[in-house]
C-alpha positions in Angstrom: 81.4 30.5 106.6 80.0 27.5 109.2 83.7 27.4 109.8 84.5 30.9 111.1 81.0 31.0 112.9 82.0 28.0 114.7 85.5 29.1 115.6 84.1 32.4 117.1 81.5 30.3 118.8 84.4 28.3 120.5 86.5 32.1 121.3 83.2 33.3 123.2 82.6 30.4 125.5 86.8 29.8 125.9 86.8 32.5 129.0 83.5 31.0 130.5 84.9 27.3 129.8 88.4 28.3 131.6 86.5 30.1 134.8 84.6 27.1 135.6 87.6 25.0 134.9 89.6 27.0 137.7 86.8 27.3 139.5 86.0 23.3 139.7 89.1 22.5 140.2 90.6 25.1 143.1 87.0 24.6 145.2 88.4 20.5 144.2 92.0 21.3 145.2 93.4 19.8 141.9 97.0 19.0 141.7 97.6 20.6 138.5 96.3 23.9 140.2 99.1 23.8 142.6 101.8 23.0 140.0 100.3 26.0 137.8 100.6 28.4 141.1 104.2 27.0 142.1 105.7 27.1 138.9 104.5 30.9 138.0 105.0 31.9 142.0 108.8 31.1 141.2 109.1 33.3 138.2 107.0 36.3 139.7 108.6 36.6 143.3 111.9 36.1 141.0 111.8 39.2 140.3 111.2 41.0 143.8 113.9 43.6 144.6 113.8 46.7 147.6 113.7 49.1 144.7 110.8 47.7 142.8 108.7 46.3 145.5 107.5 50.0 146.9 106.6 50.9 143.5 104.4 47.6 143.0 103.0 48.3 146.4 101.4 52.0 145.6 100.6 50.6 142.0 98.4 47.7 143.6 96.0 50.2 145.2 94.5 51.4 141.9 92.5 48.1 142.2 91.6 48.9 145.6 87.9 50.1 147.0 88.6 54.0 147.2 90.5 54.4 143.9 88.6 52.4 142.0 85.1 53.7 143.2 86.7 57.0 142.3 88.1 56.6 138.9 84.5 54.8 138.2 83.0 58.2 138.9 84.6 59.9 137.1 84.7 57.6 134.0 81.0 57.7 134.6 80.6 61.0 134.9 82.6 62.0 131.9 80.8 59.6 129.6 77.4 61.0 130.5 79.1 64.5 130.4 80.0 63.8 126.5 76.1 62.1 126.0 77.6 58.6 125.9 74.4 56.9 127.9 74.5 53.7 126.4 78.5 53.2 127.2 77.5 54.8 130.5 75.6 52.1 131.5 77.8 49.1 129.8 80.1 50.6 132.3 78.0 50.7 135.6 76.7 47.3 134.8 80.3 45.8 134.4 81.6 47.6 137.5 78.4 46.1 139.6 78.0 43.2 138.5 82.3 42.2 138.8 81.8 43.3 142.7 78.8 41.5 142.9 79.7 37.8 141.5 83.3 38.2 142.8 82.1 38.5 146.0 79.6 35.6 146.1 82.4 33.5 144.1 85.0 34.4 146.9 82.3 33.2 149.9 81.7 29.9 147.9 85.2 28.7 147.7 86.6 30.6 150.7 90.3 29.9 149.8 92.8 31.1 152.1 95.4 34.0 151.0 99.1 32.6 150.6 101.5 33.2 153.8 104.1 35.8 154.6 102.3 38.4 152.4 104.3 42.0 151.7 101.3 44.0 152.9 98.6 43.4 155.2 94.9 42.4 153.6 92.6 40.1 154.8 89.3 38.0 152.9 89.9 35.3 150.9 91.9 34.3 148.4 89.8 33.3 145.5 89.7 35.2 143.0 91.5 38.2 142.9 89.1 41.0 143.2 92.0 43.2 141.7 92.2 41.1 138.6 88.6 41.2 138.2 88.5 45.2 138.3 91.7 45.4 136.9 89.7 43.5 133.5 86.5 45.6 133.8 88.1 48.9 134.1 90.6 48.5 131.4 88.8 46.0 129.1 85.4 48.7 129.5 88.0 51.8 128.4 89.3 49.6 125.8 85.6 49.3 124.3 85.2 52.8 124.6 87.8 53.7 123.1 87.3 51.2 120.0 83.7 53.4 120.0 85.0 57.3 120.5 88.6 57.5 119.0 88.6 58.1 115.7 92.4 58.3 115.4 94.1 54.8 114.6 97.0 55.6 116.1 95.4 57.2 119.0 93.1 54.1 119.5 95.6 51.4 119.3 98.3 53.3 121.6 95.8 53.7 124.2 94.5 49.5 124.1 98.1 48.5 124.4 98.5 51.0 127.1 95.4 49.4 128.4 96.1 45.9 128.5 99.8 46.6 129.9 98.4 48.0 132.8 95.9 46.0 133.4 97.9 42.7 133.1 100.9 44.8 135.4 98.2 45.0 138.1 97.1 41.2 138.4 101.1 40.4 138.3 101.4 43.1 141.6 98.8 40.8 143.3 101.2 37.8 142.7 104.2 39.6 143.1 103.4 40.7 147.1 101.8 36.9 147.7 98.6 38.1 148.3 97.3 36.2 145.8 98.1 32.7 144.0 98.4 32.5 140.1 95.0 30.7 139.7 93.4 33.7 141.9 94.8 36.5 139.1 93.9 34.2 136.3 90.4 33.6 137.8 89.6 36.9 138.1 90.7 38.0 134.7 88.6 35.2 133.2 85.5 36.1 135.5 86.1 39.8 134.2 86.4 39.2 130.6 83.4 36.9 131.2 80.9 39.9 132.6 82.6 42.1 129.8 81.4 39.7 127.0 77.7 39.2 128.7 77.1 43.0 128.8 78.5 44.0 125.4 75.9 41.0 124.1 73.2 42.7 126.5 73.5 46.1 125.7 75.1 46.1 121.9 73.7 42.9 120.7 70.6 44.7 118.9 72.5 47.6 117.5 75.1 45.2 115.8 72.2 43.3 114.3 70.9 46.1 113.1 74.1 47.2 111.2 74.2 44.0 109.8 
């Protein structure tokens, strides 16, 4: 029993321990981060082709301000619709707080975007504020459904289909060099990190409870 309590112990802090890892180390500018961002760079703009690279272009703006303020709405909105307020504001509090500390993380380190991007953006590099809304978003509807879909089958097709398009849109940032690899996999890290502080915030006591 100590056992498993300790290996879930070491699961829970693995994302924070990562983020500060990447964190320390790009603010640093650590070798190995550069060897990590070439080696993964190589693979991802391997694959850039004039038929895909318009689709990954209108695919990367779901993680963009307009979309994703709208899409929030309305995932708000619904869940208060169906009487959900407790996953209503799990939701807001992820969506806040992931703007919030990406924003202050990004002015801290200031890291400069790579060169000869596919599309224009400015702001810094690090991390990707598209990775970190691409987690909250689909890591929040994965929780929600895991609490509102009864159906097994239903449940599990829609958390694959979750995390495929969620990890799809931190590759797209890669893929038109707007980000480095250590930018995407910051900002998944920093979103799985705010997803795990408000599940203990606001589900903490109810899980007690049950137990």
């Amino acid at each position: 029993m100590r056992f498993k309590k300790f290996g879930w112990l070491i699961l829970n802090w693995l994302p924070l321990l990562g983020l500060l890892t990447l964190v320390i180390s790009v603010s640093n500018r650590w070798n190995w981060v550069h060897t990590y961002d070439r080696y993964l760079q190589k693979i991802i703009h391997g694959w850039q082709s004039p038929g895909l690279t318009p689709l990954v272009k209108i695919y990367t703006q779901l993680g963009n301000a307009k979309p994703f303020i709208f899409i929030s709405i309305v995932i708000l909105g619904m869940l208060l619709w169906r009487g959900y307020d407790r996953l209503a504001a799990f939701f807001l509090a992820n969506v806040v707080l992931g703007n919030a500390i990406n924003h202050l993380i990004k002015l801290w380190i200031r890291r400069p975007r790579p060169h000869f991007r596919l599309i224009t953006i400015g702001g810094y590099s690090f991390p990707s504020g598209h990775s970190v809304a691409a987690m909250l978003l689909f890591g929040s509807l994965i929780f929600i459904t895991t609490q509102t879909v009864r159906s097994p089958k239903w449940r599990i097709s829609w958390i694959l289909t979750c995390i495929i398009l969620m990890l799809l849109l931190g590759l797209s940032r890669v893929y038109l060099n707007v980000h480095y690899p250590s930018d995407v996999t910051a900002g998944l890290l920093l979103g799985l990190v705010i997803l795990q502080t408000t599940h203990w915030i606001f589900y903490r006591k109810k899980e007690s409870q049950h137990a």
